[in-house]
N, C-alpha and C positions, 0 to 999 in steps of 0.2 A: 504494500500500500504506500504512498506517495504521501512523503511530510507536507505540509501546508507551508508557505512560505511565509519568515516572521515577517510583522507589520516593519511597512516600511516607516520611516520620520514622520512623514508627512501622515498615513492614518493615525499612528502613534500620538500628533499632536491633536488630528482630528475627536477623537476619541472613537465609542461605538459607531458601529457601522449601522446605516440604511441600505436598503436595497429598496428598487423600483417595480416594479410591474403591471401591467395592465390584463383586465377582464374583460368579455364581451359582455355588453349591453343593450341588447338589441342589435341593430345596424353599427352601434360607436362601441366605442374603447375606453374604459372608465382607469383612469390613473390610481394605482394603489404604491402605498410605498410603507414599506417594514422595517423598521427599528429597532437593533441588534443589540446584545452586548458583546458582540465580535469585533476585535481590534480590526480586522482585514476584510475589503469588501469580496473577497474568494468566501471567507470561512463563511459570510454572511448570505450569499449568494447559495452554496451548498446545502445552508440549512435552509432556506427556502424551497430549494428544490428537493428536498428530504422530506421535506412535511407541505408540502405545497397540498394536498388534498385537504389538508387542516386552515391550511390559510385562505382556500380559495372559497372553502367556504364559510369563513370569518366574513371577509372583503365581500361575498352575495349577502349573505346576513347584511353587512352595515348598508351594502346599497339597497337592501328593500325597505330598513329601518331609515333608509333618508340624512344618517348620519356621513355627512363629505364635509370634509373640512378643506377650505381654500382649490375646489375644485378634484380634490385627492380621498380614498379613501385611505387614514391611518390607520395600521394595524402595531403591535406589539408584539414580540417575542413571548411566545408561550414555555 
């Protein structure tokens, strides 16, 4: 298995990581974006895509509940 590469300076000063993605909505694409406590946007990226069945239906949950913040739906790290 393949080490993860440490944070660079720059995440390091960033701190946690986000990652972006988008759902369909109909005909459109609704912006979601997930908030880590992964130094590195790799590690944070893999755990999205690790539990993306978890998130994806977090992110349909808030969009039917009407909860968008600034055009995005937020999620959290579970």
């Amino acid at each position: 298995m393949r080490k993860l590469p440490k944070p660079t300076e720059q995440e390091i000063n960033e701190g946690p990581q986000a990652v972006s993605f988008q759902i369909a909505n109909g005909n459109a694409r609704q912006d979601c974006i997930l908030q880590t406590r992964f130094p590195t946007k790799m590690q944070a990226h893999k755990y999205l895509l690790a539990n993306w069945p978890t998130f994806e239906k977090m992110a349909r949950d808030a969009l039917a509940a009407g909860t968008i913040e600034g055009g995005r739906i937020k999620l959290a790290m579970i």
